[in-house]
N, CA, C and O atoms as a CHARMM CRD file, in Angstrom:
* protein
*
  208
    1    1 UNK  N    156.68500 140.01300 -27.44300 PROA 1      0.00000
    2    1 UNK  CA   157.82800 139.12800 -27.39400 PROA 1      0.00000
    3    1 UNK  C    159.02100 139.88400 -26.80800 PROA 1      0.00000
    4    1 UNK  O    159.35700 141.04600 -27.03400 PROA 1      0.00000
    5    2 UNK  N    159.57200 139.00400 -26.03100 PROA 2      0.00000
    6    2 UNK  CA   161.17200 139.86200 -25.57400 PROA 2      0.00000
    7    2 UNK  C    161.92900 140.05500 -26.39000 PROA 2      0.00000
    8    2 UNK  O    162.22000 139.27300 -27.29500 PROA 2      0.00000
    9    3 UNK  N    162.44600 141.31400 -26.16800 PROA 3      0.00000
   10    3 UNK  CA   163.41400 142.17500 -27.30900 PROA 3      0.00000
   11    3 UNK  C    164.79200 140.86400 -27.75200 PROA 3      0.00000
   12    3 UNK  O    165.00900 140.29600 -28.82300 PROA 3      0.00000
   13    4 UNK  N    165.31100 140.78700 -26.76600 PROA 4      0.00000
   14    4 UNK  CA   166.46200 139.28000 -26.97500 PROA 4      0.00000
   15    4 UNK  C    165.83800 138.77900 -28.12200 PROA 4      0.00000
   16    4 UNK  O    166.51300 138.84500 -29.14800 PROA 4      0.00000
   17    5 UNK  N    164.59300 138.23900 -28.21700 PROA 5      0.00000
   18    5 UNK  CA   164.37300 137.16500 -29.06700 PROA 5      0.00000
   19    5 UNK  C    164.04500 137.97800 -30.37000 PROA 5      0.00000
   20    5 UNK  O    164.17400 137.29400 -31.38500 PROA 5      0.00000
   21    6 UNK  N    163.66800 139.21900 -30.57400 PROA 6      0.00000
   22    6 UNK  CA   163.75100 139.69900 -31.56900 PROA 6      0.00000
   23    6 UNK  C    164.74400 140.00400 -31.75700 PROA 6      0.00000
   24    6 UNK  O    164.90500 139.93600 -32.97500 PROA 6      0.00000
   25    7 UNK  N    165.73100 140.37900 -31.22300 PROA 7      0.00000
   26    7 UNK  CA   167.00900 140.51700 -31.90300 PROA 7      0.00000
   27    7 UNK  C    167.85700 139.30200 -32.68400 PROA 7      0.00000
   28    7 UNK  O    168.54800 139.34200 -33.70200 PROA 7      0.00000
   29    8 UNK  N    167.48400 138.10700 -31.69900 PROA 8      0.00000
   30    8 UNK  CA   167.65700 136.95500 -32.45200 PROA 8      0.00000
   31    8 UNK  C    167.34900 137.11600 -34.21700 PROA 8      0.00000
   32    8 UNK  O    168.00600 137.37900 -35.22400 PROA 8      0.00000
   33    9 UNK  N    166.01100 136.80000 -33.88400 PROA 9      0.00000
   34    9 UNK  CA   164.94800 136.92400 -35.24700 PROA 9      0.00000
   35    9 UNK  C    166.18400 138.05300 -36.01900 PROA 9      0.00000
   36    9 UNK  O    167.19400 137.49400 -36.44600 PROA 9      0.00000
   37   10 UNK  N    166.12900 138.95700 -36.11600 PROA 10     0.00000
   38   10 UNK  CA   166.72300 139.89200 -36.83700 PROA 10     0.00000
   39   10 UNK  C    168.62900 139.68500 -37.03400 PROA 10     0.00000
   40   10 UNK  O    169.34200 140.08800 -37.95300 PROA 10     0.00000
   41   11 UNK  N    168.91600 139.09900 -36.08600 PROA 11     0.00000
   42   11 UNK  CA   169.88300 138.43100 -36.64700 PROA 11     0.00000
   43   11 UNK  C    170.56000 137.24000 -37.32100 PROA 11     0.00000
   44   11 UNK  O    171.69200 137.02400 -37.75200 PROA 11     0.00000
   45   12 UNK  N    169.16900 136.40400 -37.22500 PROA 12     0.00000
   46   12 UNK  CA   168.84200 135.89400 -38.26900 PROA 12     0.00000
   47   12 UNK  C    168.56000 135.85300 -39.57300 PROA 12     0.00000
   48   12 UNK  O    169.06200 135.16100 -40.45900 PROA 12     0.00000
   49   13 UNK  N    167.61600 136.74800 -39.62000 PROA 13     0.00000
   50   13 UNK  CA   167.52800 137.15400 -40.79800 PROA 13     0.00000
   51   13 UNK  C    168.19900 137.62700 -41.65600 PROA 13     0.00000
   52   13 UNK  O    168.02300 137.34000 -42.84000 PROA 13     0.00000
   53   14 UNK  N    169.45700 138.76400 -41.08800 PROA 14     0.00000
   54   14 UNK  CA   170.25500 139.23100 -41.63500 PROA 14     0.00000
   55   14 UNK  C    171.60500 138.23400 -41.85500 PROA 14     0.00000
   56   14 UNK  O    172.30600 138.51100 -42.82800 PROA 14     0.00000
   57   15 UNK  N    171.88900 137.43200 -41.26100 PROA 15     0.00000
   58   15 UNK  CA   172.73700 136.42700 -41.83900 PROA 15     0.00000
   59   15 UNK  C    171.75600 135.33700 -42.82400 PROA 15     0.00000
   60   15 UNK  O    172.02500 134.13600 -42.84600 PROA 15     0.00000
   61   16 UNK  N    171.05600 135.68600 -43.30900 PROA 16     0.00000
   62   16 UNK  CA   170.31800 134.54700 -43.73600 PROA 16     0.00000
   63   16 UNK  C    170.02000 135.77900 -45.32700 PROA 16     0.00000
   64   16 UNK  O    169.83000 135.26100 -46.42800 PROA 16     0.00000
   65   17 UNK  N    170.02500 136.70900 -45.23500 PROA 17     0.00000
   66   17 UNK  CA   170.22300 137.69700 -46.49200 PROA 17     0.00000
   67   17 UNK  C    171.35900 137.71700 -46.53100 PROA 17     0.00000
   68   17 UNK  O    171.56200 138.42100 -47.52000 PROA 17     0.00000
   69   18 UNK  N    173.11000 137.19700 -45.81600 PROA 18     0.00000
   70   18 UNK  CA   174.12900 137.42800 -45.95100 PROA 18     0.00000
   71   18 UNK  C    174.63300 138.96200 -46.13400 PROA 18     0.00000
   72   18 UNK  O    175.26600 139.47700 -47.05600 PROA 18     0.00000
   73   19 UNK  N    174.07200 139.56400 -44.79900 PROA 19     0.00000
   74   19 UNK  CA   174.01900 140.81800 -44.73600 PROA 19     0.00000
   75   19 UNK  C    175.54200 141.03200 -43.85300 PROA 19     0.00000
   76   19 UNK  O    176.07000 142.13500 -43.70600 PROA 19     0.00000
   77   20 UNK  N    175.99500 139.98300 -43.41800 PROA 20     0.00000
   78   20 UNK  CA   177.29000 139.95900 -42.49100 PROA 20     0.00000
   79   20 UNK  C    178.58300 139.01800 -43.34200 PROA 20     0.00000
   80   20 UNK  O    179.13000 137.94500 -43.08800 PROA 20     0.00000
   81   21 UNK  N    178.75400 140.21800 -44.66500 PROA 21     0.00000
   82   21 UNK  CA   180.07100 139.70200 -45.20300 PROA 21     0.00000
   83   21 UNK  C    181.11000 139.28700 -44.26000 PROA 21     0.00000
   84   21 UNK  O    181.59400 138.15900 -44.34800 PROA 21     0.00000
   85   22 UNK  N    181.66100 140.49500 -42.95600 PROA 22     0.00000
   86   22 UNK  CA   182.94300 140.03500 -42.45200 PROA 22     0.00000
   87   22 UNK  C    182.63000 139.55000 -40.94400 PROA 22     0.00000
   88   22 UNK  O    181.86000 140.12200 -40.17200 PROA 22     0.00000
   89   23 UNK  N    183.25200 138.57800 -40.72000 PROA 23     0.00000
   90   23 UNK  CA   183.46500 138.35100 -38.99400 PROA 23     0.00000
   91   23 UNK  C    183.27900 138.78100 -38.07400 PROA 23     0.00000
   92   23 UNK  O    182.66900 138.36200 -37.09000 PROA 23     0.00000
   93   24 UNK  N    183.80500 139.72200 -38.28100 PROA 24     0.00000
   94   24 UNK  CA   183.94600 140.85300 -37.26400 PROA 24     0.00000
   95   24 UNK  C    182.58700 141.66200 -36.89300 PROA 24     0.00000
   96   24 UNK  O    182.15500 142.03600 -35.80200 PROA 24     0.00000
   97   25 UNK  N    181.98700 141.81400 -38.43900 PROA 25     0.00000
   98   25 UNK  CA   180.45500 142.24800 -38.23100 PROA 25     0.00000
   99   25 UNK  C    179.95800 141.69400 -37.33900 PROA 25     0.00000
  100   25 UNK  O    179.73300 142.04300 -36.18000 PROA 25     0.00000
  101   26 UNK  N    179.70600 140.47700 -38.07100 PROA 26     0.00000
  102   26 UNK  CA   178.60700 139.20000 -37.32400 PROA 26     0.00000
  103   26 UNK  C    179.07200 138.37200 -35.61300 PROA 26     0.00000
  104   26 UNK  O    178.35500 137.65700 -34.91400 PROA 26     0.00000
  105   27 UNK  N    180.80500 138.91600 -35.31500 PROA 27     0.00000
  106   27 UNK  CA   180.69800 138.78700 -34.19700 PROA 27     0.00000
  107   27 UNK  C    180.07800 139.91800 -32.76500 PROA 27     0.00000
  108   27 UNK  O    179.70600 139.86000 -31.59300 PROA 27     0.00000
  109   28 UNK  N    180.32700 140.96000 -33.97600 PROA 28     0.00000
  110   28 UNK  CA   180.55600 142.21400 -32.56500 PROA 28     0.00000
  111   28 UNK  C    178.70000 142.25400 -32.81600 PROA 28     0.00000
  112   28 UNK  O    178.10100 143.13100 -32.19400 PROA 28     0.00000
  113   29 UNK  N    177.99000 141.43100 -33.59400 PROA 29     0.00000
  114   29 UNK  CA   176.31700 141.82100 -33.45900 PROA 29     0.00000
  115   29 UNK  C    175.70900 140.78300 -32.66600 PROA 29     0.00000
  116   29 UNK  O    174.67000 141.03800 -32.05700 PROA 29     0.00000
  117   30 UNK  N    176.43100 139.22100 -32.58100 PROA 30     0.00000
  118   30 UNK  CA   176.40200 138.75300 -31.56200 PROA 30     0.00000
  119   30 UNK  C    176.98300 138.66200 -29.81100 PROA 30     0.00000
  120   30 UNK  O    176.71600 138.06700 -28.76700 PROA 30     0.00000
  121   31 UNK  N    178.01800 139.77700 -30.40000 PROA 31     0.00000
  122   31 UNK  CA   178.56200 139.62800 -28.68600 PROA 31     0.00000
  123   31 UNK  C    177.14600 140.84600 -28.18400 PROA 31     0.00000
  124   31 UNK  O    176.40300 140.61200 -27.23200 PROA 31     0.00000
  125   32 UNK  N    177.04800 142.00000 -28.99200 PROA 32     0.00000
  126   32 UNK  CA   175.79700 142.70900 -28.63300 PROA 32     0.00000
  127   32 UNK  C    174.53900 142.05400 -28.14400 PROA 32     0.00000
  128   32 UNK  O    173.80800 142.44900 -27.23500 PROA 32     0.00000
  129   33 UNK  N    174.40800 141.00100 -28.88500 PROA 33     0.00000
  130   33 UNK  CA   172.98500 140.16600 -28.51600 PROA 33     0.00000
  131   33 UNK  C    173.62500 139.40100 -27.14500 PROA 33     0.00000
  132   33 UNK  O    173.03100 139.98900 -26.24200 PROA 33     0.00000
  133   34 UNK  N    174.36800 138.57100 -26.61000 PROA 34     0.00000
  134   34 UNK  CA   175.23200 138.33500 -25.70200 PROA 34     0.00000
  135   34 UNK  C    175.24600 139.09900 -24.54300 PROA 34     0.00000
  136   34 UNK  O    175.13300 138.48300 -23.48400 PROA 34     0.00000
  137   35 UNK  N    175.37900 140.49800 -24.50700 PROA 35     0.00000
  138   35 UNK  CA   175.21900 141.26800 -23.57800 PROA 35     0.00000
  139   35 UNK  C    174.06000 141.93800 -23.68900 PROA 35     0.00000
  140   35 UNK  O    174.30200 142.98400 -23.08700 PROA 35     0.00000
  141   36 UNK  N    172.86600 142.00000 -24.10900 PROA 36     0.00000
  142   36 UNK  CA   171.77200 142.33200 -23.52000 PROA 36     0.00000
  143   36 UNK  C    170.61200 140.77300 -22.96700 PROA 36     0.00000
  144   36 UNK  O    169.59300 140.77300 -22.27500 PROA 36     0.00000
  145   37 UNK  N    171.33300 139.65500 -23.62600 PROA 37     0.00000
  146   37 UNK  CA   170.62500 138.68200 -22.82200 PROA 37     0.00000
  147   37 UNK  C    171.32800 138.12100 -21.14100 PROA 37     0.00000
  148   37 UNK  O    170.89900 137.23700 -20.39900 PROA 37     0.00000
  149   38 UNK  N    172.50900 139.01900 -20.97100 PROA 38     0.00000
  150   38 UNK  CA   173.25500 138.80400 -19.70100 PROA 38     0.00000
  151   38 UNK  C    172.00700 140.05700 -19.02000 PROA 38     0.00000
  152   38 UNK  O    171.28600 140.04600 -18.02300 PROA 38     0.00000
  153   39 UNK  N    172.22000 141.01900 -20.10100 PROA 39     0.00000
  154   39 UNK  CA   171.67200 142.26200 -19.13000 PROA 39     0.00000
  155   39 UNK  C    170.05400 141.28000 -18.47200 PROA 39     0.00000
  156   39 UNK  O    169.70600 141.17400 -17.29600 PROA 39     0.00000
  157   40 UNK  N    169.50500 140.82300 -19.45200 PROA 40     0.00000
  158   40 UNK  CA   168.11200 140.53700 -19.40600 PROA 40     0.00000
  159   40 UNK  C    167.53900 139.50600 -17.86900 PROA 40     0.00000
  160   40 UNK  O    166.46200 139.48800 -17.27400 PROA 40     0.00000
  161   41 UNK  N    168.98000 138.66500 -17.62900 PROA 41     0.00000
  162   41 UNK  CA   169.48500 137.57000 -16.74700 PROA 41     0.00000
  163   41 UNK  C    168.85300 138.36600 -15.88400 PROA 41     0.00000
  164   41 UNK  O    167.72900 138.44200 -15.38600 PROA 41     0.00000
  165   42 UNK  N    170.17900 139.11500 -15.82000 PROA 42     0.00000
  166   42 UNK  CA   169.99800 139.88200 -14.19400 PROA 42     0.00000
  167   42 UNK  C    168.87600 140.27400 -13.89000 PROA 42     0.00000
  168   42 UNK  O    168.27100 139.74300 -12.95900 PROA 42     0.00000
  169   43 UNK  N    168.25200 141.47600 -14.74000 PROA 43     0.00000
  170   43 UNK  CA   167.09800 142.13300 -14.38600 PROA 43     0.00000
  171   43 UNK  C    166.26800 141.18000 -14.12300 PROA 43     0.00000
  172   43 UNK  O    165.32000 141.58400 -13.44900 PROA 43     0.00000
  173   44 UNK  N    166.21400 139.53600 -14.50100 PROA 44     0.00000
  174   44 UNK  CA   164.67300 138.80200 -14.32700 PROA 44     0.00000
  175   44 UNK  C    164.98200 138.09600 -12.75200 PROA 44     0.00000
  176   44 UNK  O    164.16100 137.81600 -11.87900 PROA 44     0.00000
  177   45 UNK  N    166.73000 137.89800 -12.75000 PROA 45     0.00000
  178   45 UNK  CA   167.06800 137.06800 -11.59300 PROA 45     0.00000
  179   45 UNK  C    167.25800 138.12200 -10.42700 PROA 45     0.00000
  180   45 UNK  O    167.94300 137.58900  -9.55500 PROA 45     0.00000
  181   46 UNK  N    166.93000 139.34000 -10.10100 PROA 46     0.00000
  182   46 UNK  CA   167.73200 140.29600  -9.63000 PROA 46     0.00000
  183   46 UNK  C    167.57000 139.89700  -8.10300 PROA 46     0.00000
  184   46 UNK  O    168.43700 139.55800  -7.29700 PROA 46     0.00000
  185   47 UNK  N    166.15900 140.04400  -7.94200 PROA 47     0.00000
  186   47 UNK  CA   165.23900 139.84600  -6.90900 PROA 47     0.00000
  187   47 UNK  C    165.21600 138.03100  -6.26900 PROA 47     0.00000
  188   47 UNK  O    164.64700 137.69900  -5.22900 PROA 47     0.00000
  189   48 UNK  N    165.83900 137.25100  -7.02600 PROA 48     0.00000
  190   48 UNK  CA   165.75300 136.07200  -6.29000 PROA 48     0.00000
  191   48 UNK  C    167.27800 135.76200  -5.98200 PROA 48     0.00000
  192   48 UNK  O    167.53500 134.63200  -5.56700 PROA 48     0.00000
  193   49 UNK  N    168.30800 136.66900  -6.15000 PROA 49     0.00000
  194   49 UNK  CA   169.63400 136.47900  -5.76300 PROA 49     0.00000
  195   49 UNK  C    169.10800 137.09400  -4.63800 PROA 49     0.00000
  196   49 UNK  O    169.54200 136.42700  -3.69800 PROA 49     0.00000
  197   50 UNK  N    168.39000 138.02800  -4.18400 PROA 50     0.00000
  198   50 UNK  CA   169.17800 138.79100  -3.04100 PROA 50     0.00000
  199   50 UNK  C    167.94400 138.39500  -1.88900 PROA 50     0.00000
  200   50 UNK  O    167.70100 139.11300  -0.91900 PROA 50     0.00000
  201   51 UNK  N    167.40600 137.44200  -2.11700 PROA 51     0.00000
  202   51 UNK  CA   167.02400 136.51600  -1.68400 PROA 51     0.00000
  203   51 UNK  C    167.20800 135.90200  -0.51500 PROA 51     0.00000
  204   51 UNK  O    166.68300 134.84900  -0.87500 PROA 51     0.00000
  205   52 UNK  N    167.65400 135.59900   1.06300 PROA 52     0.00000
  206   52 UNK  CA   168.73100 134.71300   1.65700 PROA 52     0.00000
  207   52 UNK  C    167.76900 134.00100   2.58900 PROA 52     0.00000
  208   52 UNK  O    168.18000 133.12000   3.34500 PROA 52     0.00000
């Protein structure tokens, strides 16, 4: 399975044990998940942007 989606899973889980008392946690672990599914974009789209 792609790592993205396990990270999902696992951040799931951990808000779901209410492992993310403050905001700030649970935002800066989603902006993390956020930027490796941008990273993930690119690397899959890389080759059909440069495309012409």
């Amino acid at each position: 399975m792609n790592n993205v989606f396990l990270s999902i899973e696992d951040i799931y889980a951990a808000l779901h044990n209410g492992e993310f008392d403050e905001p700030l946690t649970l935002a800066r672990a989603l902006d993390r998940l956020s930027n490796a599914a941008w990273d993930e974009v690119e690397e899959l789209y890389q080759s059909s942007l440069l495309i012409r």
